[in-house]
PDB file with one MODEL, atoms N, CA, C and O in Angstrom:
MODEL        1
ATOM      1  N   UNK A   1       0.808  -1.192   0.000  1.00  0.00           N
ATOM      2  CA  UNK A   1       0.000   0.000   0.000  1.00  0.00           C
ATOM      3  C   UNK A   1       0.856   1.265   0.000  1.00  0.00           C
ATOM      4  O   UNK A   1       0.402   2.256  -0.571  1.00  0.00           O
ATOM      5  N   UNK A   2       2.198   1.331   0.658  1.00  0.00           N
ATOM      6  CA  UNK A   2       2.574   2.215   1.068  1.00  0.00           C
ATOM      7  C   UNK A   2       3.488   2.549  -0.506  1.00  0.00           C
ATOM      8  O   UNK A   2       4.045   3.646  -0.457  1.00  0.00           O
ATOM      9  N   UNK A   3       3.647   2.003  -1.461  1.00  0.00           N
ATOM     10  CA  UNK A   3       4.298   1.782  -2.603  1.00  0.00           C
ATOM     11  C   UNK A   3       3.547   2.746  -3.500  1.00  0.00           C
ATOM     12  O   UNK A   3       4.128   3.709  -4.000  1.00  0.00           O
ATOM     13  N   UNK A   4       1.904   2.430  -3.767  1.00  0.00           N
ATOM     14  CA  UNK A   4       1.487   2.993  -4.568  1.00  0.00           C
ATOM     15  C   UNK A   4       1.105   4.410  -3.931  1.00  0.00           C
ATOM     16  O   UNK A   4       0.752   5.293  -4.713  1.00  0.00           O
ATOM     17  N   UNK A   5       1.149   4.664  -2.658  1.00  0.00           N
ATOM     18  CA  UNK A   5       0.950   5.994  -2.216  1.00  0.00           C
ATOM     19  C   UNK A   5       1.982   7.007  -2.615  1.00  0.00           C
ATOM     20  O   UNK A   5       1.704   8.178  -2.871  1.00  0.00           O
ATOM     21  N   UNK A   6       3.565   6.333  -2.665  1.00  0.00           N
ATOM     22  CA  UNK A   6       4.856   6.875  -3.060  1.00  0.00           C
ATOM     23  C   UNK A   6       4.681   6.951  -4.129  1.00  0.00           C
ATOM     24  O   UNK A   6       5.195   8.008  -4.497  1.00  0.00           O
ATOM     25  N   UNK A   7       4.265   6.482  -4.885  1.00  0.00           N
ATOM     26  CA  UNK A   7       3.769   6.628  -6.793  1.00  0.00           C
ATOM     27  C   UNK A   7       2.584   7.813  -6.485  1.00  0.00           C
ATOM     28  O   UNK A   7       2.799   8.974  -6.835  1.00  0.00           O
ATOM     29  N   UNK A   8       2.022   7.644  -6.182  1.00  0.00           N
ATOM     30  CA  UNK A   8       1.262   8.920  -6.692  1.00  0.00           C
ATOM     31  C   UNK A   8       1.558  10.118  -6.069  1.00  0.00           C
ATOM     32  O   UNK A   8       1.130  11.168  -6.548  1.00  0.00           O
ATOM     33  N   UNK A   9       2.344  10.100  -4.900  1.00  0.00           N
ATOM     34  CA  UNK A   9       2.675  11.074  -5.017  1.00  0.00           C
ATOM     35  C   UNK A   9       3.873  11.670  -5.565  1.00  0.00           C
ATOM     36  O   UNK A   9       3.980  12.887  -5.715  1.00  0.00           O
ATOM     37  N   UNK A  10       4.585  11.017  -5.803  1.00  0.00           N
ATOM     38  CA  UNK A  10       5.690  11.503  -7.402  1.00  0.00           C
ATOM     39  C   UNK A  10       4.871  11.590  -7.989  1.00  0.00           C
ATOM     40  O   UNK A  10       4.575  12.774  -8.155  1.00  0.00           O
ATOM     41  N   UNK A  11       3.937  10.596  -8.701  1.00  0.00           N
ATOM     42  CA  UNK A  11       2.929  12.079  -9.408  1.00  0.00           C
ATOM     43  C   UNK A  11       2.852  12.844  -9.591  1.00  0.00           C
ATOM     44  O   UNK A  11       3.321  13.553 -10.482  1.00  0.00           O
ATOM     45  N   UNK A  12       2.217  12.998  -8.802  1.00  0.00           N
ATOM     46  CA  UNK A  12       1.433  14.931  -8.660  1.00  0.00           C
ATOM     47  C   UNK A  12       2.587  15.756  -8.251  1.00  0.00           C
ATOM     48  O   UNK A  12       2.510  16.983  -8.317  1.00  0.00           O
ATOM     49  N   UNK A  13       3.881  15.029  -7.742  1.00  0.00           N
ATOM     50  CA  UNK A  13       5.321  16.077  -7.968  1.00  0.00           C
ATOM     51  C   UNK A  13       5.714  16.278  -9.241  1.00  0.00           C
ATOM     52  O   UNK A  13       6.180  17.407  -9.397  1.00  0.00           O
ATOM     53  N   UNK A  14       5.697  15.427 -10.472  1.00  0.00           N
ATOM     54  CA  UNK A  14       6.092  15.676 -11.517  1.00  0.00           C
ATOM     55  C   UNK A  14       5.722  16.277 -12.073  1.00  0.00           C
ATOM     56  O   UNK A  14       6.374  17.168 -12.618  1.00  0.00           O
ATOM     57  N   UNK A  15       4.158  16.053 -12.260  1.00  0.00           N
ATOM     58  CA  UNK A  15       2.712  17.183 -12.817  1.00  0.00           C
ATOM     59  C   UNK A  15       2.864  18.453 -12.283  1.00  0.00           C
ATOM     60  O   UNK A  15       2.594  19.437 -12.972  1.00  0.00           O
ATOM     61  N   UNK A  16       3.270  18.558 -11.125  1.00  0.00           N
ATOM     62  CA  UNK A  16       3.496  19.917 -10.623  1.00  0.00           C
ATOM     63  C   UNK A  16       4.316  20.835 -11.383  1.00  0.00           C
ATOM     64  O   UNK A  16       4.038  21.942 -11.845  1.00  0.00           O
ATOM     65  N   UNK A  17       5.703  19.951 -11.432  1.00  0.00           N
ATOM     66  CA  UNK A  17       6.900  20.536 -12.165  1.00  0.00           C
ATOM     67  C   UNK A  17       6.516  20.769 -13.518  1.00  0.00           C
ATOM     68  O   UNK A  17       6.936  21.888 -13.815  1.00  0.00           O
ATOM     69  N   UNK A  18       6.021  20.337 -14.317  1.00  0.00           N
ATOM     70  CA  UNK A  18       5.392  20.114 -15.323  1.00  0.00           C
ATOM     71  C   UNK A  18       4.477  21.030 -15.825  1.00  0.00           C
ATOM     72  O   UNK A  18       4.609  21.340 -17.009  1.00  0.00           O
ATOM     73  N   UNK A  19       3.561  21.540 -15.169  1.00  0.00           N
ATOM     74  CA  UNK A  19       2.811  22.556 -15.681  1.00  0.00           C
ATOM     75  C   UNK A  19       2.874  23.536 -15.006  1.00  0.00           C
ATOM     76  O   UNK A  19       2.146  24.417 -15.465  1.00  0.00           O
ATOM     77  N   UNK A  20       3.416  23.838 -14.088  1.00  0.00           N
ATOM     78  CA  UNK A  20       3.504  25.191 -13.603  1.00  0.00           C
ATOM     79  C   UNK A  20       4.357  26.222 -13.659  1.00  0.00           C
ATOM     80  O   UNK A  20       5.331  25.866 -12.996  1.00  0.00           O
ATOM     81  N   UNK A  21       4.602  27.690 -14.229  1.00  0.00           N
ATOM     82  CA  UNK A  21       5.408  28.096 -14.902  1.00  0.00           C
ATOM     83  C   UNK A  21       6.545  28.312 -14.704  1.00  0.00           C
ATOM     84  O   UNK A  21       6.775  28.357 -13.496  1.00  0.00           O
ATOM     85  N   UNK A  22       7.891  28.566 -15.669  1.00  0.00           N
ATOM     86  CA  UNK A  22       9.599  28.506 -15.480  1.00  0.00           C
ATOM     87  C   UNK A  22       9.632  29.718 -14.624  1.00  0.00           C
ATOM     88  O   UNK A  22       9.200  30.713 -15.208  1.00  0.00           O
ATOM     89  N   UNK A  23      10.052  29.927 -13.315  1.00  0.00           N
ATOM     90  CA  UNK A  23      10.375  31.148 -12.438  1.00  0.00           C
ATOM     91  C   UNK A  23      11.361  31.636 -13.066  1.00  0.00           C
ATOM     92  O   UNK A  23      11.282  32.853 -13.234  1.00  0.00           O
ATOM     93  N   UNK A  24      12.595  30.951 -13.628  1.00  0.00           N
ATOM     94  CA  UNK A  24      13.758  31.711 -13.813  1.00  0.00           C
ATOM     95  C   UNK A  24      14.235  32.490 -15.266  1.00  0.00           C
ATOM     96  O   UNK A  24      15.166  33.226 -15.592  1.00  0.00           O
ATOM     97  N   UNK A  25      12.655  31.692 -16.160  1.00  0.00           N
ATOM     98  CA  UNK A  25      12.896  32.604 -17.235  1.00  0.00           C
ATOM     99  C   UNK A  25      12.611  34.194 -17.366  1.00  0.00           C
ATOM    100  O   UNK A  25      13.119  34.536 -18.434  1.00  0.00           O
ATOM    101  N   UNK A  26      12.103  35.139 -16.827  1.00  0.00           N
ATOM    102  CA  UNK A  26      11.893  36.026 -16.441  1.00  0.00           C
ATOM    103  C   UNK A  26      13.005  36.797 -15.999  1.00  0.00           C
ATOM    104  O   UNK A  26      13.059  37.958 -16.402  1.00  0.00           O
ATOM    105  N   UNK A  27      13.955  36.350 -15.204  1.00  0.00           N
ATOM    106  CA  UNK A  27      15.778  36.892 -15.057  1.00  0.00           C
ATOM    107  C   UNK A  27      16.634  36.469 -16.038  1.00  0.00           C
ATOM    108  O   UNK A  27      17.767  36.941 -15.945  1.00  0.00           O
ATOM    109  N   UNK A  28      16.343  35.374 -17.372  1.00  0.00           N
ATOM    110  CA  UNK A  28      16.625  35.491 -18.198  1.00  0.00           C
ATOM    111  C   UNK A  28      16.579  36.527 -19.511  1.00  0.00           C
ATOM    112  O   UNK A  28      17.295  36.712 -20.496  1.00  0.00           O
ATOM    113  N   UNK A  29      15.624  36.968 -19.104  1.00  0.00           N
ATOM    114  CA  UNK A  29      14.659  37.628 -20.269  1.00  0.00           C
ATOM    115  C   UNK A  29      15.147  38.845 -20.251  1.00  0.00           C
ATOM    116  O   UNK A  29      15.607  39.303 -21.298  1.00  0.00           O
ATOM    117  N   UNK A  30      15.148  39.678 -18.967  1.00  0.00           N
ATOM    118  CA  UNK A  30      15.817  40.987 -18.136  1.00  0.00           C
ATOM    119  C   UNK A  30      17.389  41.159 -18.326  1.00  0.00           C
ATOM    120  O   UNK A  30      17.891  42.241 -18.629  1.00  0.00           O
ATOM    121  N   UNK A  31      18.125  39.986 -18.118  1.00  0.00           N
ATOM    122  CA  UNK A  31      19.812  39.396 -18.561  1.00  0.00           C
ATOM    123  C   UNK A  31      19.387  40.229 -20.071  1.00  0.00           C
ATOM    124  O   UNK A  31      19.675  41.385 -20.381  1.00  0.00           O
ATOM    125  N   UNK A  32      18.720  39.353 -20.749  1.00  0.00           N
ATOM    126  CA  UNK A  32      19.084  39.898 -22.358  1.00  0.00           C
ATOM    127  C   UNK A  32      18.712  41.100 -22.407  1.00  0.00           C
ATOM    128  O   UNK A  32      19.625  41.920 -22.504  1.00  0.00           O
ATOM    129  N   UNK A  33      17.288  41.629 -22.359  1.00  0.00           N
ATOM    130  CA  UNK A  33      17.346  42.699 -22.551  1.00  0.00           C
ATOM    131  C   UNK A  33      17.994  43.917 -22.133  1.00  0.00           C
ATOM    132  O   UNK A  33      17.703  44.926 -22.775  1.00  0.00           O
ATOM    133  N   UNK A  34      18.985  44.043 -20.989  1.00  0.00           N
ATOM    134  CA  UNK A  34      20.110  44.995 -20.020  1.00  0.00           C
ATOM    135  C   UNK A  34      21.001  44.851 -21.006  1.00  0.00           C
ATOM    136  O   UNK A  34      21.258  45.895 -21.606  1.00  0.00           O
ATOM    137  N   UNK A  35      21.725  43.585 -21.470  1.00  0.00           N
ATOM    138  CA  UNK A  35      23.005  43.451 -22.526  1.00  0.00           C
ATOM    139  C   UNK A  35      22.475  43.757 -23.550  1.00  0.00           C
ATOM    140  O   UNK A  35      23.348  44.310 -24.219  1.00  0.00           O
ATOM    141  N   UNK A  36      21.410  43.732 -24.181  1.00  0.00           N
ATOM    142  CA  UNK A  36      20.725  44.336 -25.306  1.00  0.00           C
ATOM    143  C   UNK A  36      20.930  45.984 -25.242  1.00  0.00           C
ATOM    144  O   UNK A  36      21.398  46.623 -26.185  1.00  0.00           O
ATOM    145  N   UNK A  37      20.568  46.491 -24.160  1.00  0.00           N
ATOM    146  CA  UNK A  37      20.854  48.082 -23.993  1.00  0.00           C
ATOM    147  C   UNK A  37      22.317  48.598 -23.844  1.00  0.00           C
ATOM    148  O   UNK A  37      22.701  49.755 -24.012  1.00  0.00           O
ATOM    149  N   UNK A  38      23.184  47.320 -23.436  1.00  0.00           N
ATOM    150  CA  UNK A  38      24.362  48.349 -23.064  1.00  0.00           C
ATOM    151  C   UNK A  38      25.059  48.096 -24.326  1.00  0.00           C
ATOM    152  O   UNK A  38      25.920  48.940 -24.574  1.00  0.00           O
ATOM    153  N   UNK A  39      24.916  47.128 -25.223  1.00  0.00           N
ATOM    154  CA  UNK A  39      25.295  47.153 -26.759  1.00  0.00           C
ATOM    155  C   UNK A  39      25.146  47.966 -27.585  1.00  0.00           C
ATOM    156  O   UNK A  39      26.040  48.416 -28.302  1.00  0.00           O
ATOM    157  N   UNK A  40      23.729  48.337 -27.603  1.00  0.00           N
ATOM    158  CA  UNK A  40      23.167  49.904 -28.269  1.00  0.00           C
ATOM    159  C   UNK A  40      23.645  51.127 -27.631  1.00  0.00           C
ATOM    160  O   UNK A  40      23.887  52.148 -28.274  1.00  0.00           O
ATOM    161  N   UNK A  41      23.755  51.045 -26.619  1.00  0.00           N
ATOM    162  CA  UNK A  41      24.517  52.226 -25.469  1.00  0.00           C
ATOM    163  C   UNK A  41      26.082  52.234 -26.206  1.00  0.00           C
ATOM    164  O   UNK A  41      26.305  52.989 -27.152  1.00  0.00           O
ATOM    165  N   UNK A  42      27.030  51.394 -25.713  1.00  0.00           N
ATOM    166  CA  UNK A  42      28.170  51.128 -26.552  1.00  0.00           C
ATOM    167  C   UNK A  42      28.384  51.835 -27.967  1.00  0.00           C
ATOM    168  O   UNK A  42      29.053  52.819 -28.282  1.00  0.00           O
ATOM    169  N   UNK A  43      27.675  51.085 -28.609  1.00  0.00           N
ATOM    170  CA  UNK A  43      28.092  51.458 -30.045  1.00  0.00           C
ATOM    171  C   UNK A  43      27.238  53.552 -30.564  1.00  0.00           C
ATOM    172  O   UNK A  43      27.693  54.140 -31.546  1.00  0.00           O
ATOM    173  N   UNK A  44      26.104  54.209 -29.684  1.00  0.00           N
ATOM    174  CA  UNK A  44      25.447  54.804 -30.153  1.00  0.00           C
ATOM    175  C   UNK A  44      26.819  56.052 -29.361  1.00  0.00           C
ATOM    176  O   UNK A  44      27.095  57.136 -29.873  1.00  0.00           O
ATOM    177  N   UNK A  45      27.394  55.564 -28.215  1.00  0.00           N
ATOM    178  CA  UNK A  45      28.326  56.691 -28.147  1.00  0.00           C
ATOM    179  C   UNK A  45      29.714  56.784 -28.623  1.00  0.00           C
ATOM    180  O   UNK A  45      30.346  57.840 -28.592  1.00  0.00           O
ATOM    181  N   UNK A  46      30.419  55.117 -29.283  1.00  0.00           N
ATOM    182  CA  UNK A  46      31.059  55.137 -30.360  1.00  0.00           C
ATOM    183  C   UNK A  46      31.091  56.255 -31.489  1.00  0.00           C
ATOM    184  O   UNK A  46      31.950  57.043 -31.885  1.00  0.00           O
ATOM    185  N   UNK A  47      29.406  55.896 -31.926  1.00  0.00           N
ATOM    186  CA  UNK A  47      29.338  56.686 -33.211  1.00  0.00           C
ATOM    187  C   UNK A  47      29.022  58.085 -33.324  1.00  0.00           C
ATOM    188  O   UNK A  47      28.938  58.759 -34.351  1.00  0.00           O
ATOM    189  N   UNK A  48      28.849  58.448 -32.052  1.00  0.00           N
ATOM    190  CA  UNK A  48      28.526  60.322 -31.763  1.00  0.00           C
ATOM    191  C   UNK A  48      28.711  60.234 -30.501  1.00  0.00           C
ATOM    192  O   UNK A  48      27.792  60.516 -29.733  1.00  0.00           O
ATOM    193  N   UNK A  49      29.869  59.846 -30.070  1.00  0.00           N
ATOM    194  CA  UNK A  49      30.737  60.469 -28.888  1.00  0.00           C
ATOM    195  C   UNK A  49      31.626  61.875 -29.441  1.00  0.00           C
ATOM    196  O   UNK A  49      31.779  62.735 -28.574  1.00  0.00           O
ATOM    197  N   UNK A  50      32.161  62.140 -30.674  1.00  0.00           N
ATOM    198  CA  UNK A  50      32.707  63.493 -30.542  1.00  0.00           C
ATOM    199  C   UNK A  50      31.723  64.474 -30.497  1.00  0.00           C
ATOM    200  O   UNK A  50      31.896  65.504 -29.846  1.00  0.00           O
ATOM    201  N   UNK A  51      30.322  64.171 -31.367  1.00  0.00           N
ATOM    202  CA  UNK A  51      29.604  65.144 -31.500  1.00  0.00           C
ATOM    203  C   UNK A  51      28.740  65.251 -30.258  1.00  0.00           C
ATOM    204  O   UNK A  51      27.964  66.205 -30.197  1.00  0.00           O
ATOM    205  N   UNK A  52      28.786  64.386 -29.271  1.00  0.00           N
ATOM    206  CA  UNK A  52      28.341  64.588 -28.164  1.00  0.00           C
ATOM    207  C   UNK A  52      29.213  65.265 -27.292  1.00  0.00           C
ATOM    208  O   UNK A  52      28.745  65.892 -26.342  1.00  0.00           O
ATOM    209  N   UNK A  53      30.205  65.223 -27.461  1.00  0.00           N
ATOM    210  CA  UNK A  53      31.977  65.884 -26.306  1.00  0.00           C
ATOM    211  C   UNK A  53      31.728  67.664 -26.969  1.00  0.00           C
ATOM    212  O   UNK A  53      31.802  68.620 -26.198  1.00  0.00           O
ATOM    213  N   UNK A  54      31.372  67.883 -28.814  1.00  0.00           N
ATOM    214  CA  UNK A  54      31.866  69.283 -28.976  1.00  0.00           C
ATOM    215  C   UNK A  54      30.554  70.012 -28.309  1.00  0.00           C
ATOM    216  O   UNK A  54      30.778  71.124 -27.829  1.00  0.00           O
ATOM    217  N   UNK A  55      29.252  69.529 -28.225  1.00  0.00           N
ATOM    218  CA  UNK A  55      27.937  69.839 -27.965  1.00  0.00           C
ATOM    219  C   UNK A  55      28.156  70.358 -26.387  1.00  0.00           C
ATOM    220  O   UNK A  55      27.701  71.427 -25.979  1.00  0.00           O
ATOM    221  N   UNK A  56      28.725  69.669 -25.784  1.00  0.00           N
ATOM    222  CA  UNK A  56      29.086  69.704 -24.202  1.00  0.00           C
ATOM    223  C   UNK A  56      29.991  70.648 -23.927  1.00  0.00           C
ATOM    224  O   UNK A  56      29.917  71.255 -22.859  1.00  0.00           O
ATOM    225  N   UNK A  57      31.098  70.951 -24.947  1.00  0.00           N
ATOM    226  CA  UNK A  57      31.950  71.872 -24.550  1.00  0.00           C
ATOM    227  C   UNK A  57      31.296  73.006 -25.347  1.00  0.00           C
ATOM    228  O   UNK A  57      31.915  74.066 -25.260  1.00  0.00           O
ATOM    229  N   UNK A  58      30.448  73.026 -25.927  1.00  0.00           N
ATOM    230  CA  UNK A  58      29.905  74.512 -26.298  1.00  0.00           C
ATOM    231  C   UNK A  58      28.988  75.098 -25.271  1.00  0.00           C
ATOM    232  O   UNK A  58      28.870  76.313 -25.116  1.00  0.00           O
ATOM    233  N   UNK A  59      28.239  74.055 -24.462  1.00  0.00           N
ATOM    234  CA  UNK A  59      27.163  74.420 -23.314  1.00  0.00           C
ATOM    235  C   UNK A  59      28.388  74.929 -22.544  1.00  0.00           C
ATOM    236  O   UNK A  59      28.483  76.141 -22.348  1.00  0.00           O
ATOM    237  N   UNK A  60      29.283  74.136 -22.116  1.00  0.00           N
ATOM    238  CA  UNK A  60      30.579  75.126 -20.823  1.00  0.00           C
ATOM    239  C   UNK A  60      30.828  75.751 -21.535  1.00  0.00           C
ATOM    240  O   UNK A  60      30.349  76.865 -21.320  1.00  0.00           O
ATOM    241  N   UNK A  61      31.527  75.676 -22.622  1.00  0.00           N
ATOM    242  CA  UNK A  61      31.837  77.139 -22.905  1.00  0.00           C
ATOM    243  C   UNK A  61      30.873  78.538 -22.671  1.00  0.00           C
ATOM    244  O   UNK A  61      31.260  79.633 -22.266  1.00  0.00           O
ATOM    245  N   UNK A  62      29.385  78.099 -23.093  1.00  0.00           N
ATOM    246  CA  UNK A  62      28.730  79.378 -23.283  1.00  0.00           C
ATOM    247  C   UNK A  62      28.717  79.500 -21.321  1.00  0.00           C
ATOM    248  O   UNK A  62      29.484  80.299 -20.784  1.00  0.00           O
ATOM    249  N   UNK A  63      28.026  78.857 -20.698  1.00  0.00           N
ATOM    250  CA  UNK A  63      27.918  79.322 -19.501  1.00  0.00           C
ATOM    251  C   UNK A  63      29.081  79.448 -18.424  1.00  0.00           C
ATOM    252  O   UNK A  63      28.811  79.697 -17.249  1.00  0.00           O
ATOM    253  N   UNK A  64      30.544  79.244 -18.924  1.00  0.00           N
ATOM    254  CA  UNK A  64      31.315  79.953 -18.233  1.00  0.00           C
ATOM    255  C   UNK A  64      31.921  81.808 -18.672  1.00  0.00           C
ATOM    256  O   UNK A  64      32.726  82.570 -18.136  1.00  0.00           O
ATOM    257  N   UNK A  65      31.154  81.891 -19.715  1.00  0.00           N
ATOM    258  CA  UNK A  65      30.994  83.675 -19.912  1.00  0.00           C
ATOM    259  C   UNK A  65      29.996  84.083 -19.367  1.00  0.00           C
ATOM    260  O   UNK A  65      30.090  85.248 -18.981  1.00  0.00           O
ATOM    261  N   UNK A  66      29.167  83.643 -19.198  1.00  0.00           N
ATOM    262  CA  UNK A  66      27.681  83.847 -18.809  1.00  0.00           C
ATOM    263  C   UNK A  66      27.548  84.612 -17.697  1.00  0.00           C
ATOM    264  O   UNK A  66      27.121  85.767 -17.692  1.00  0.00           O
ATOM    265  N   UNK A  67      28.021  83.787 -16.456  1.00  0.00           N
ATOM    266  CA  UNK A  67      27.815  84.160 -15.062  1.00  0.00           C
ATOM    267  C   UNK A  67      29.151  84.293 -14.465  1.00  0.00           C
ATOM    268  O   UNK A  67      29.933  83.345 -14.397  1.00  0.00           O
ATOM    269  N   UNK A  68      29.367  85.291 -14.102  1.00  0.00           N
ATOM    270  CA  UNK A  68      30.637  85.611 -13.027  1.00  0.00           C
ATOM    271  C   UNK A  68      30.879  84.598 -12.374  1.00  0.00           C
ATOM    272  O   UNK A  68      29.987  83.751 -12.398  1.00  0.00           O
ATOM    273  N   UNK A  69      32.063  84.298 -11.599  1.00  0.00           N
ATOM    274  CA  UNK A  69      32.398  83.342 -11.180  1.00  0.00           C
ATOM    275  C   UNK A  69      32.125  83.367  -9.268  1.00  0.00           C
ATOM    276  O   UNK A  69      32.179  84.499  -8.786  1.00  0.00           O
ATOM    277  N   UNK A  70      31.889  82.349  -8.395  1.00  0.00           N
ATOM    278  CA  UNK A  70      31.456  83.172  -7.450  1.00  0.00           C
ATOM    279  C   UNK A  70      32.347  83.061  -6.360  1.00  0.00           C
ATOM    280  O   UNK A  70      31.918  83.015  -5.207  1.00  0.00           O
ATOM    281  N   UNK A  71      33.791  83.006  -6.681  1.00  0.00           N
ATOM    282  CA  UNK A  71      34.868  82.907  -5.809  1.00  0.00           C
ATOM    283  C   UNK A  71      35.024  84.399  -5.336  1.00  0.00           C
ATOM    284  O   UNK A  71      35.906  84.704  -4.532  1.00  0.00           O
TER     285      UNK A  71
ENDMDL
END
């Protein structure tokens, strides 16, 4: 008796495992999509990092004429 009680309940452990949903694909999913962004991140300041550096030094430039200094 005690045999087929151990069978069924592996059972309903396997069935469990079995249909109820993957927890860890979800931190998979988040993994790709973060390395997905820092790839596009990467390469988008590759390709307009100077024109992003002269853009930046024209904002300091303009606002260190701007305002007196307050030393």
């Amino acid at each position: 008796m005690r045999v087929i009680e151990w069978g069924w309940l592996n059972l309903a452990r396997l069935t469990d495992r079995l249909t109820r949903p993957l927890e860890g694909q979800s931190t998979v999913e988040y993994a790709l999509v973060g390395a997905l962004v820092v790839i596009v991140s990467a390469g988008a300041m590759t390709i307009l990092g100077t024109q992003i550096s002269s853009v930046f030094h024209n904002i300091s430039s303009t606002l260190s004429g701007a305002a007196p200094s307050a030393h």
